[in-house]
C-alpha positions in Angstrom: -21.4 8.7 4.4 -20.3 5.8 6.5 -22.2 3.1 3.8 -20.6 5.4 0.7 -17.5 4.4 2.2 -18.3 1.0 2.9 -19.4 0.6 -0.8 -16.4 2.3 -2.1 -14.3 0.0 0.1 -15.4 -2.7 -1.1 -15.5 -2.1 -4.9 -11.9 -0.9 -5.0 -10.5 -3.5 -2.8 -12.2 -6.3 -4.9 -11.1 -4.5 -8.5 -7.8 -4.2 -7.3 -7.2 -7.7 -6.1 -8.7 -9.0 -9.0 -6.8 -6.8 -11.9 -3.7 -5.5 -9.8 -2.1 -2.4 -11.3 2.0 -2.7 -11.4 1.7 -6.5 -10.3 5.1 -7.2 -12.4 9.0 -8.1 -11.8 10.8 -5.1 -12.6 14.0 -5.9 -14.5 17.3 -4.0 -12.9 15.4 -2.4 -10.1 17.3 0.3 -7.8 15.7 -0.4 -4.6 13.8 -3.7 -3.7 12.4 -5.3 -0.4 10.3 -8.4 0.7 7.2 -7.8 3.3 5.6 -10.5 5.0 2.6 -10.6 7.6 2.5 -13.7 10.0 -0.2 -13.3 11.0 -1.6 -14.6 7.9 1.2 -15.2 5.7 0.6 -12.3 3.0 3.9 -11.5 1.2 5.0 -9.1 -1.3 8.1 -8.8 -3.0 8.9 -4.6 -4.1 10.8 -3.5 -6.5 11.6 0.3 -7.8 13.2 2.0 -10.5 14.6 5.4 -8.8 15.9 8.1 -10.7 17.0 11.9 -9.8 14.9 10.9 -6.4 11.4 10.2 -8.4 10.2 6.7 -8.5 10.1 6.3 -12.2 8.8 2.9 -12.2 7.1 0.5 -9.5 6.0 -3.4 -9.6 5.1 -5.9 -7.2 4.6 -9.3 -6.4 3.6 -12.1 -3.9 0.5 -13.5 -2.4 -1.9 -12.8 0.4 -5.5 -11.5 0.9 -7.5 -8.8 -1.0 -7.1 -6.4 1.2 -3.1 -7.1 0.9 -3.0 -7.4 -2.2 -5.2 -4.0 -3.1 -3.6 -2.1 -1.4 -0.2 -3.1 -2.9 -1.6 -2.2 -6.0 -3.0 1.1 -5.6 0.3 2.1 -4.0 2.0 1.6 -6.7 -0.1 3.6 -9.2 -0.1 6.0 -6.4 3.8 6.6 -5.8 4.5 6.4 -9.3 6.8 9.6 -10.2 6.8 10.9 -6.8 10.0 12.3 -5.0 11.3 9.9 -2.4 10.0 12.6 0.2 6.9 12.6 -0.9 6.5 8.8 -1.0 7.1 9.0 2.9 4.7 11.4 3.7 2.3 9.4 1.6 3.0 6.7 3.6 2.4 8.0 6.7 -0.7 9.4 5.7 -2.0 6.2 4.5 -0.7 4.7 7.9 -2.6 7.4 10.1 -5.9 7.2 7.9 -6.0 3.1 8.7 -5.5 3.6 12.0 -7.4 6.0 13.2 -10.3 5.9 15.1 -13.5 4.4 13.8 -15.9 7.4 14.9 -13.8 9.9 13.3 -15.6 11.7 10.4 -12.6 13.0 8.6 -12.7 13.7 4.9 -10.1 11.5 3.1 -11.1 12.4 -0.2 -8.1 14.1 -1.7 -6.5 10.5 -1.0 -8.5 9.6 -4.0 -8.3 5.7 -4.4 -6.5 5.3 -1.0 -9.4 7.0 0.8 -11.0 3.2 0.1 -8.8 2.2 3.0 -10.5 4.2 5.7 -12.5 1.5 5.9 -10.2 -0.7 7.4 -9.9 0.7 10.8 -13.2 -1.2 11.3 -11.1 -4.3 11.4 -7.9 -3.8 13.3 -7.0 -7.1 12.5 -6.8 -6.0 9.1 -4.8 -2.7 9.6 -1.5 -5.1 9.5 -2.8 -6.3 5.4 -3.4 -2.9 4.2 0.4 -1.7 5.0 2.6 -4.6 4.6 2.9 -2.6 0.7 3.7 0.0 2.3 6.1 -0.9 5.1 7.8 -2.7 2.8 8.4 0.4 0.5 9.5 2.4 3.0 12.3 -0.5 3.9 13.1 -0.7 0.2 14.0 2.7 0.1 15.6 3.0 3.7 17.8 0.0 0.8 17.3 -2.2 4.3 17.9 -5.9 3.8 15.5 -6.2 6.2 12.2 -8.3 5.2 9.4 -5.7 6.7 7.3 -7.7 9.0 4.6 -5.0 9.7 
């Protein structure tokens, strides 16, 4: 299981950095934020088209590392028309899947895509990359000025 996972990890976090889903400027977005890591300077720029509470329309941009960038990009296809309230708890799913602990031999596959992820609670110095996207979403719709730093 652990190697599946591995393999998986690795192939979607390569496909996605390479061909990013939703990696546009959105024109007349309705919530936006900036997100940057200082650690190792991976930025992203997050812009959403909200309507009747559903994200109608997501896009990113910026720079970083694969795993940054990956994970910005299957967010997007992933909160793509989801209520507002389901975003969050999306998020915070994601956020306690790549943080929890490395022995644990919970099933993450109805996270689909996102279970690729697990994987980066092997590198805690990497937990940081994989939600800058979405840290950053959750201060775009908080419609913080704030630039999300975590």
């Amino acid at each position: 299981m652990k190697q599946d996972l591995r393999d998986l990890y690795q192939e979607i976090i390569l496909d996605h950095n390479k061909n990013p889903k939703n990696f546009k400027l959105l024109e007349e977005p309705t919530h936006q934020s900036e997100g940057y890591n200082p650690l190792c300077g991976d930025k992203v720029n997050l812009a959403m088209k909200v309507q009747e509470n559903t994200i109608q329309d997501i896009g990113f941009q910026g720079s970083g590392c694969a795993i940054s960038k990956a994970s910005a990009s299957v967010m997007t296809s992933a909160l793509k028309g989801l209520k507002i309230d389901e975003a969050a708890a999306l998020a915070a799913e994601f956020e306690k899947m790549v943080k929890s602990d490395i022995d644990s031999e919970e099933d993450y596959s109805e996270f689909g895509k996102l279970a690729a992820f697990a994987g980066v609670r092997e590198f805690p110095v990497r937990v940081k990359c994989a939600t800058l996207a979405w840290h950053t979403m959750k201060s775009a719709l908080g419609q913080t000025d704030k630039t999300s730093t975590e």
